[in-house]
C-alpha positions in Angstrom: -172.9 -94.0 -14.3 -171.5 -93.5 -11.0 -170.9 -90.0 -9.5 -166.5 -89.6 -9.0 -167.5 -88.5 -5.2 -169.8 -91.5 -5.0 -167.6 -95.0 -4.0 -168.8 -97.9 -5.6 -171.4 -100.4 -3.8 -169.1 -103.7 -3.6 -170.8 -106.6 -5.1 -171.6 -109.3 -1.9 -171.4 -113.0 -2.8 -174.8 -113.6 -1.7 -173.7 -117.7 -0.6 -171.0 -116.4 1.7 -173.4 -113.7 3.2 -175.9 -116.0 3.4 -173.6 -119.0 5.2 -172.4 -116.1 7.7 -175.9 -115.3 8.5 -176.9 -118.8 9.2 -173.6 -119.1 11.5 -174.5 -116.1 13.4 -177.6 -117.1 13.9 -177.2 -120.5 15.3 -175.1 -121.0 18.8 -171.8 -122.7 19.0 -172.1 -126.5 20.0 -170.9 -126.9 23.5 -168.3 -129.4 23.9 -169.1 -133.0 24.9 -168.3 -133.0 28.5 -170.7 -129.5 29.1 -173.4 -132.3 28.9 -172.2 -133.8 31.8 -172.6 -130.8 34.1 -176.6 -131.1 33.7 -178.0 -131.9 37.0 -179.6 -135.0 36.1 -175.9 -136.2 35.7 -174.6 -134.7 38.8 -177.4 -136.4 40.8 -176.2 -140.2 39.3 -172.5 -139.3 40.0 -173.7 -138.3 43.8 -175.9 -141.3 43.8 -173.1 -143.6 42.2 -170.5 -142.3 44.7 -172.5 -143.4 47.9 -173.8 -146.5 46.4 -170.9 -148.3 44.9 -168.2 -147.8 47.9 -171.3 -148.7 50.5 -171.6 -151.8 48.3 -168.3 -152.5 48.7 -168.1 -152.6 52.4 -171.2 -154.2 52.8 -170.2 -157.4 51.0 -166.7 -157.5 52.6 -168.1 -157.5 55.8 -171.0 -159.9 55.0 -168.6 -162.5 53.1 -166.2 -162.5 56.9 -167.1 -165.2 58.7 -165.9 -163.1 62.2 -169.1 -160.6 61.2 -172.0 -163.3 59.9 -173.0 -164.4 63.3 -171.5 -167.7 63.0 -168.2 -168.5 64.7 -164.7 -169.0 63.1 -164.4 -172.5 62.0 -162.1 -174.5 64.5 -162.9 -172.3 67.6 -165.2 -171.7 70.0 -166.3 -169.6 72.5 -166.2 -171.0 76.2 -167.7 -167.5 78.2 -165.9 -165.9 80.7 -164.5 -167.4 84.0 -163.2 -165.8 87.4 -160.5 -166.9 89.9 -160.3 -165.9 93.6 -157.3 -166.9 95.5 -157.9 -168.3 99.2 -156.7 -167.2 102.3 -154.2 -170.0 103.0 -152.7 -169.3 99.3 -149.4 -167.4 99.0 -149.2 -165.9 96.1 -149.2 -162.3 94.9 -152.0 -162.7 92.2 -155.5 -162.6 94.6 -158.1 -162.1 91.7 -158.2 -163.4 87.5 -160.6 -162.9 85.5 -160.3 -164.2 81.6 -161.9 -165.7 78.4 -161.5 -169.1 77.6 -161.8 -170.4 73.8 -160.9 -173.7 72.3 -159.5 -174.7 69.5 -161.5 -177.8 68.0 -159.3 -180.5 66.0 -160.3 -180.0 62.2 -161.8 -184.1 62.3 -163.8 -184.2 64.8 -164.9 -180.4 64.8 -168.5 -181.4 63.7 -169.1 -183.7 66.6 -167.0 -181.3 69.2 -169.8 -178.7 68.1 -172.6 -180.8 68.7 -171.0 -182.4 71.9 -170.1 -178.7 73.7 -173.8 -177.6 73.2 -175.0 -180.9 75.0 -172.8 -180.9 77.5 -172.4 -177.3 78.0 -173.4 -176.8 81.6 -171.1 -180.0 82.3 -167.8 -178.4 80.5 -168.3 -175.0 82.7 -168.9 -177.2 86.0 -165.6 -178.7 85.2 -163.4 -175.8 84.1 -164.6 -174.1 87.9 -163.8 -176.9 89.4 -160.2 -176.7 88.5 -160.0 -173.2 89.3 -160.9 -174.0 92.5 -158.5 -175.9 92.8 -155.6 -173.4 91.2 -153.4 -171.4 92.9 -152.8 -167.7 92.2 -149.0 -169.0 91.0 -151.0 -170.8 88.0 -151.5 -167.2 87.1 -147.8 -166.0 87.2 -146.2 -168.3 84.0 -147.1 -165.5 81.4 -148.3 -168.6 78.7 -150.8 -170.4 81.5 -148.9 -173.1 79.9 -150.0 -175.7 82.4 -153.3 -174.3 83.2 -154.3 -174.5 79.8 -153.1 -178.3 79.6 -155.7 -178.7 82.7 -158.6 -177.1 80.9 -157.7 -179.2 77.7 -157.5 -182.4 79.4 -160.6 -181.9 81.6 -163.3 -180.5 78.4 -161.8 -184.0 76.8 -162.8 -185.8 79.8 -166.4 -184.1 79.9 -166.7 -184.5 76.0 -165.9 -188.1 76.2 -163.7 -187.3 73.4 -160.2 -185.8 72.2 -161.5 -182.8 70.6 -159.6 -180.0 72.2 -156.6 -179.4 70.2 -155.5 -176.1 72.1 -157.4 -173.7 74.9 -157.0 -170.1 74.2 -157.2 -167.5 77.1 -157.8 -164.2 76.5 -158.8 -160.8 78.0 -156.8 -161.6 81.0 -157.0 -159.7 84.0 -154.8 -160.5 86.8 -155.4 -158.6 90.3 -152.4 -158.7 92.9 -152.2 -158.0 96.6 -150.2 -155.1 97.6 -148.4 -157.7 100.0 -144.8 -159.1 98.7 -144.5 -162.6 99.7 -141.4 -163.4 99.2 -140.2 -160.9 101.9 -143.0 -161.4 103.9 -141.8 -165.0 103.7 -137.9 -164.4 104.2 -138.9 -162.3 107.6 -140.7 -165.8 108.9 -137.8 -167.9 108.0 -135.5 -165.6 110.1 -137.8 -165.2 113.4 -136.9 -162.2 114.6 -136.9 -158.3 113.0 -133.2 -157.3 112.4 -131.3 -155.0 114.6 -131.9 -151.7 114.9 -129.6 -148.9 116.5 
């Protein structure tokens, strides 16, 4: 019997005790994305995040056809070409320098190409012939609208064939005299300085 100071053992319910032993002694499950934080994933995130946006660029700028090496279809590079104004010339624009490209017409593009290799040295010959021939006034119509007809007409002529559809000038750098002609010009037309008091 039990003692009346004594209190009672309480009974235990030995599966509860033992299913809160087993729970103590096993760890809580982290949660899913805790796995994700291992280093072996961090390293194919880092890995990931260089590799797919180089990717990326890499086949954008190899699928351009301005970056593959091989030029724009319908254009093509002349080289670079220098004018130099005489003596006798009266013009304010002394010195040009500029680009010239052509634009090929689309159906006889294939034979333009072939013909522009062949006759490269010709086409050059020709195109500094005519600036020979310019005047630095060529210069001064902001669209070289007539200067370009010239180059047109004579890489035809050298070509043998009407391939040119348009010349394109670019990286134009006129250099003018400090002299104004067209005061330098009235002052002849009058003969003598004006008055002075």
């Amino acid at each position: 019997m039990a003692k009346p100071d004594e209190t009672p053992n309480p009974q235990e319910n030995r599966p509860a005790a033992n299913a809160r032993e087993t729970e103590q002694s096993r760890p809580a499950a982290p949660p899913w994305w805790r796995h994700l934080l291992a280093p072996k994933w961090l390293a194919v995130f880092l890995v990931l995040a260089v590799l797919v946006p180089g990717a990326v660029y890499m086949l954008g700028r190899l699928g351009s056809p301005a970056n593959t090496g091989e030029p724009a279809r319908g254009e093509v590079s002349i080289g670079e070409f220098r004018f130099l104004a005489g003596a006798n010339h009266r013009s304010p624009i002394v010195v040009a320098t500029f680009s010239l490209h052509l634009a090929l017409l689309p159906e006889t593009e294939a034979l333009a190409r072939e013909k522009l290799v062949s006759h490269k040295y010709r086409v050059r010959q020709g195109i500094e012939q005519l600036l020979r021939r310019a005047r630095g006034a060529d210069f001064e119509d902001p669209a070289l609208g007539d200067l370009r007809r010239q180059f047109q007409e004579q890489i035809n002529e050298t070509l043998g064939i009407r391939a040119v559809a348009d010349c394109i000038v670019t990286d134009l750098d006129l250099v003018r005299s400090g002299r104004d002609w067209g005061r330098a010009e009235a002052g002849e037309l009058a003969g003598a300085p004006p008055w002075t008091d």
